[in-house]
C-alpha positions in Angstrom: -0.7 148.7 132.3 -3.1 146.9 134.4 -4.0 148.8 137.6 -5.9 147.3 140.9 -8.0 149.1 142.9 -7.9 148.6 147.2 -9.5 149.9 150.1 -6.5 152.6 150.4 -4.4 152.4 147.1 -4.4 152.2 143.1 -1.4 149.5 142.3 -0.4 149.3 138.9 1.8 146.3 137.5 5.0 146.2 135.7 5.1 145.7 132.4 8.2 144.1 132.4 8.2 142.3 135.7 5.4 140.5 136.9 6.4 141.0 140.5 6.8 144.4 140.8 4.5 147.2 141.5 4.2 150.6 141.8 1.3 152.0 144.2 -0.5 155.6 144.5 -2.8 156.6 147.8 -6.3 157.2 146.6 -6.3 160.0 149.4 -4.0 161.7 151.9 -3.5 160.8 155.5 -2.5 161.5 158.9 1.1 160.3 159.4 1.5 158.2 162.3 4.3 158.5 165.1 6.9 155.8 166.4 3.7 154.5 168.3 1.5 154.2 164.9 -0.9 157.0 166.5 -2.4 159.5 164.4 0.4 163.0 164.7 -2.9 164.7 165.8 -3.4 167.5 168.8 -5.7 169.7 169.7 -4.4 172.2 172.6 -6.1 174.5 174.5 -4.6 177.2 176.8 -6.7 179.7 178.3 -8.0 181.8 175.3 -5.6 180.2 173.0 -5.7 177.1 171.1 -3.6 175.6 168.5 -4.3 172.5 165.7 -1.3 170.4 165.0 -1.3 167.9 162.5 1.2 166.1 160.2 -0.7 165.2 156.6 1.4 162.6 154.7 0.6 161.4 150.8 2.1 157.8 150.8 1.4 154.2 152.9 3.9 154.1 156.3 6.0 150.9 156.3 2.9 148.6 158.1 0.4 149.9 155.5 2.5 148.9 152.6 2.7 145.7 154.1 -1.1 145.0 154.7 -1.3 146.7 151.1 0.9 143.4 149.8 -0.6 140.7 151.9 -4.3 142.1 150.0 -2.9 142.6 147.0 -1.3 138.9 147.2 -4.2 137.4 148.5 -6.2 139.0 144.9 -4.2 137.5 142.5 -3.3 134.4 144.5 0.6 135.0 144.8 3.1 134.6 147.6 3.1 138.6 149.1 7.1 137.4 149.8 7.7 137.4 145.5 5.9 140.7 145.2 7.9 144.4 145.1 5.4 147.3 145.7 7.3 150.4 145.3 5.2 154.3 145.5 4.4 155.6 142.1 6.4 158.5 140.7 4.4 161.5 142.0 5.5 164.7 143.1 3.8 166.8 145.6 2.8 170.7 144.4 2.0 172.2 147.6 -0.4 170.4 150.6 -3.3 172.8 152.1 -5.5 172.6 155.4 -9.0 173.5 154.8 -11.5 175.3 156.8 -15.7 175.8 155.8 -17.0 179.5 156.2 -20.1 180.1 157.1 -21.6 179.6 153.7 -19.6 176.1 153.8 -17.4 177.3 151.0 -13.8 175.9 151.7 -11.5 178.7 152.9 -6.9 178.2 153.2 -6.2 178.2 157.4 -2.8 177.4 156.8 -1.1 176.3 153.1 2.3 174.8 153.2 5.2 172.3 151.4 5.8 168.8 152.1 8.9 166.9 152.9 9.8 166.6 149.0 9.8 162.5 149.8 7.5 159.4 149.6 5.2 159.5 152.1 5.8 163.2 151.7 4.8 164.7 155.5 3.4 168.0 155.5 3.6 170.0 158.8 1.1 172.4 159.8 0.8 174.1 163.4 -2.6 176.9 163.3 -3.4 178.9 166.1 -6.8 178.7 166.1 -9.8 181.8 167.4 -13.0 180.5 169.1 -15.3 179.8 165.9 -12.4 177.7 164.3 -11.9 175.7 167.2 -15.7 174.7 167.5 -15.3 173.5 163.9 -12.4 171.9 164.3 -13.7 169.7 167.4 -17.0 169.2 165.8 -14.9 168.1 162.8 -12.8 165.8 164.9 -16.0 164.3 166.3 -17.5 163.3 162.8 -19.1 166.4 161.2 -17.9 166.2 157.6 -17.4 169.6 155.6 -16.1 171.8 158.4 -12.2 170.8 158.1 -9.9 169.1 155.4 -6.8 168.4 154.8 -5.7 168.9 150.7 -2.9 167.5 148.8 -2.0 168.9 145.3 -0.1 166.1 143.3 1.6 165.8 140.2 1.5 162.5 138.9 3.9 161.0 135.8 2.2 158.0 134.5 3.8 155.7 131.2 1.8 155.5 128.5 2.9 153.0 125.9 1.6 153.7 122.1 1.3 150.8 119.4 2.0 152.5 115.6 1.8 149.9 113.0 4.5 150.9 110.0 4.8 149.2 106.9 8.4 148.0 105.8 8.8 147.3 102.2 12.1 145.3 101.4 13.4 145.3 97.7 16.0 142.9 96.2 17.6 141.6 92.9 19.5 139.0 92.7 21.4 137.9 89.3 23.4 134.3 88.2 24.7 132.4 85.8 24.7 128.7 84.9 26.9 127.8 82.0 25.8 129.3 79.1 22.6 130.6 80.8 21.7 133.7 83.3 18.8 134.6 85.1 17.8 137.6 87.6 15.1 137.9 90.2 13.4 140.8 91.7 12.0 140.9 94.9 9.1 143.2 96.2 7.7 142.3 100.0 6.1 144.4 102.2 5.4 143.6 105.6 3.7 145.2 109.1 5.9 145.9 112.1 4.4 147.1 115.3 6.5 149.8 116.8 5.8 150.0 120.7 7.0 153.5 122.3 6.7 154.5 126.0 6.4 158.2 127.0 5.6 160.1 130.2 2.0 161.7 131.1 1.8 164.0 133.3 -1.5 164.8 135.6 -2.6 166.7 138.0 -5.2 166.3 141.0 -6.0 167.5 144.1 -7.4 165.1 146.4 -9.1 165.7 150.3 -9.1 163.8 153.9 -11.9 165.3 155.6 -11.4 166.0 159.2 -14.3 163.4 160.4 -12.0 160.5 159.0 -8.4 161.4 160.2 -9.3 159.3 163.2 -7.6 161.0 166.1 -6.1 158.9 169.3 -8.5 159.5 172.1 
């Protein structure tokens, strides 16, 4: 199958319909609220602070359809004929990530996601002094300090051609009057047998803090 790479997705066509498509994020993301603002906070109480953010691994309803009007406008179709549907993955378990002081990443907080496409994951830290300097210097563009990490397992189709050899064998026998005569046949021919069957891989993929563009 023929896949497309764009600025936020991998779409991968149908084999058996040339206006469908199946799309996989190429990494997670912030999930936006009714008002399409990043689910992003950073509160501070007297000594206590907490980090609350909602990762999501999928497109929301106005990225899909940006994602069609691009994808449209590469192969020159109408983005009203094309279907873009999310690809069959399955989310293991989605982590949020925080740099020691060696830089090595270290879990603040692992969780599950919603179980759905663009399957949301929840996380609500409570956060001491040293974390919440990285976290705001993370928020302000420092890459390495905080991420965000989404452990997928992906199901792709992978269709194998095995050529086979078919051999067909046939006698045939008449008669004509006073005579009779018999044939024997021997063809071979090549037939191409095509067979689909499911792959499955695993990946882990990152959102650094510095790009989960919080609403300021």
């Amino acid at each position: 199958m023929t896949a497309i790479e764009l600025n936020d997705a991998v779409v991968t066509a149908d084999e058996n319909d040339p206006n469908r498509f199946t799309y996989a994020p190429r990494t997670p993301g912030i999930a936006p609220d009714s008002n399409d603002r990043p689910q992003l906070n950073v509160l501070t109480a007297g000594g206590v602070a907490f980090l609350q953010v909602t990762g999501a691994w999928g497109l929301s309803s106005g990225e899909v359809t940006r994602l069609k009007e691009r994808l449209a406008a590469r192969l020159g179709r109408d983005p009203a004929a094309l279907t873009l549907a999310p690809a069959s993955d399955a989310v293991e378990n989605v982590t949020l990530l925080i740099a020691d002081a060696e830089g090595r990443w270290q879990v603040l907080q692992q969780g599950k996601s919603s179980g759905v496409p663009p399957f949301h994951a929840v996380f609500n830290v409570m956060l001491n002094e040293e974390q919440l300097e990285k976290v705001q210097a993370a928020l302000d563009g420092q890459r390495g300090l905080v991420a965000l990490r989404y452990h997928v397992r992906r199901r792709r189709p992978v269709t194998q051609e095995t050529g086979v050899e078919v051999r067909v064998k046939e006698a045939r026998e008449g008669k004509e009057g006073t005579r009779s005569w018999s044939v024997a046949l021997d063809d071979a021919a090549a037939v191409t047998a095509r067979e689909t069957a499911g792959e499955v891989e695993r990946l882990a993929a990152e959102l650094d803090a510095a790009d989960w563009k919080p609403a300021r």
